[in-house]
C-alpha positions as CSV (number, residue, x, y, z in Angstrom):
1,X,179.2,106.6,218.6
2,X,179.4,104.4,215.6
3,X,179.2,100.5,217.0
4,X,177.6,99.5,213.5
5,X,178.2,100.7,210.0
6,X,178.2,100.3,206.1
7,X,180.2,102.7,203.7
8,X,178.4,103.8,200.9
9,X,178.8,105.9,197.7
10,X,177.0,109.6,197.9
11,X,176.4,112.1,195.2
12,X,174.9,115.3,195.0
13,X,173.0,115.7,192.2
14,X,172.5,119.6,192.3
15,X,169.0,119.5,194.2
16,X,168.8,116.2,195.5
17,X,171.7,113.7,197.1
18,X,172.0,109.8,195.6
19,X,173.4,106.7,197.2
20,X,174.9,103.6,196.3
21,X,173.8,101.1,198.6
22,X,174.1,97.8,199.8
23,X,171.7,94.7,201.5
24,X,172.6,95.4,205.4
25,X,174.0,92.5,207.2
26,X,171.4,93.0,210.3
27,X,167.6,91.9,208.6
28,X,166.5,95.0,211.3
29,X,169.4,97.9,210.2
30,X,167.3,100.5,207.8
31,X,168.9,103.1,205.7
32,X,167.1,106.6,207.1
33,X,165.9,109.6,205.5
34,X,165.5,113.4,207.0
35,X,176.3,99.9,191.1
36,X,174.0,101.4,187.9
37,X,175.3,101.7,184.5
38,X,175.4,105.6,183.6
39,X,175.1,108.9,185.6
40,X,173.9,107.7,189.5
41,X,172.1,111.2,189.3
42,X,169.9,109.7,185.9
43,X,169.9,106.1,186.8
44,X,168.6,105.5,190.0
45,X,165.6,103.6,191.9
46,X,163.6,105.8,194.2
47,X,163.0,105.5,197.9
48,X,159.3,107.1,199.0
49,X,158.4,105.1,201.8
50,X,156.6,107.3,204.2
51,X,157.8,104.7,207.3
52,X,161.4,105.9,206.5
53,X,160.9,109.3,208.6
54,X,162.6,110.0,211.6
55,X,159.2,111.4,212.6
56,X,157.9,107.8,212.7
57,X,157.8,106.1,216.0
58,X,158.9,103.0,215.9
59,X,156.1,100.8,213.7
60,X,153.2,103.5,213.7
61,X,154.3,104.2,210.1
62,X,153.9,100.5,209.0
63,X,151.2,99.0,210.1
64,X,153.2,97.7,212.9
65,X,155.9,96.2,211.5
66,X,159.5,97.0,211.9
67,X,161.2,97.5,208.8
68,X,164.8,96.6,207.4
69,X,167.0,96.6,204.2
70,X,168.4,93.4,204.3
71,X,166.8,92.5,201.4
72,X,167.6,95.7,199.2
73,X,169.6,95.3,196.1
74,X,172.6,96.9,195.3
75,X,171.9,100.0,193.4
76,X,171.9,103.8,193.8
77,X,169.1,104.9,195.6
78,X,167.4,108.7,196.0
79,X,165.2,109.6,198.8
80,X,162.1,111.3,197.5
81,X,159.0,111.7,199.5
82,X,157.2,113.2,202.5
83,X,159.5,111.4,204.8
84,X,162.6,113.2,203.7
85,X,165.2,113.5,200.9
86,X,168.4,112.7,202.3
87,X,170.1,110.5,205.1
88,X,170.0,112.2,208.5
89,X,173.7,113.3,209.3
90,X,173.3,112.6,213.1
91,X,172.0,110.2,215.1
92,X,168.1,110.4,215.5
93,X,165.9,108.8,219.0
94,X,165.9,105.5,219.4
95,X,162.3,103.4,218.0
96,X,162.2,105.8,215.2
97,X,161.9,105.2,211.3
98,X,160.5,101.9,211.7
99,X,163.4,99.9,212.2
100,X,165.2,98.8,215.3
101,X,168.6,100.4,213.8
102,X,168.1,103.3,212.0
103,X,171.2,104.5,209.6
104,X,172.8,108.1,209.6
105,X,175.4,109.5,207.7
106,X,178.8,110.0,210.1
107,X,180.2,113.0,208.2
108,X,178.9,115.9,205.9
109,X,176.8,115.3,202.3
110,X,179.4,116.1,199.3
111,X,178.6,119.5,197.2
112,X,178.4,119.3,193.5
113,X,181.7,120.0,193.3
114,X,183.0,117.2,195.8
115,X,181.3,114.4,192.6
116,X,181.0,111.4,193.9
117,X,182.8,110.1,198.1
118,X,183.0,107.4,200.2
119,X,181.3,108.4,203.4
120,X,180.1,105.7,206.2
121,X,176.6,105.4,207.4
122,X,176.3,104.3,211.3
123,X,173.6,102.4,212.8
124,X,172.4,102.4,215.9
125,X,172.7,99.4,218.5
């Protein structure tokens, strides 16, 4: 169920998935993990926070601190670290990946074929 959500701009890169995304109107809504100039795939800004996982409870993965992306620029963005390397396509537990409304994507990641879609990440209330 999908109370909360932002659409956003997804890519597959062959290998990897970027995302064009957007500040979050909730300061406590975080963009998960399990507009540039150029190729989204070249020119991007990396995610690697570790406190990003679904395998973090709540704040143990930041000092604890609950996290959010109110503040995050508008941009394509790649997930690329321990934590994951793509946006969860269902929703995860609740107090995980150190926000209080963690983001998943409502709908499949493109294939290299699909280019670039629309698809709609949900946040959880």
């Amino acid at each position: 169920f999908c109370e909360k959500h932002q659409e956003i701009r997804v890519k597959n890169c062959t290998g990897y998935f970027v995302y064009q995304l957007w500040p979050l109107p909730d300061e406590d809504a975080v963009y998960c993990t399990d507009s540039a100039l150029g190729d989204p795939c070249v020119t991007h800004t990396v995610l690697d926070q570790p406190w990003r996982s679904t395998d973090c409870s709540s704040t143990e993965c930041n000092d604890q601190a609950e996290m959010g992306d109110g503040n995050l620029a508008e941009g394509w963005y790649r997930f690329n670290s321990s934590s994951g390397w793509k946006i969860p396509e269902t929703v995860d537990a609740k107090d995980h990946c150190s926000g209080n409304r963690r983001g998943w994507l409502a709908g499949p990641h493109p294939s290299v074929r699909d280019g670039e879609v629309t698809r709609t990440v949900c946040f959880t209330v």
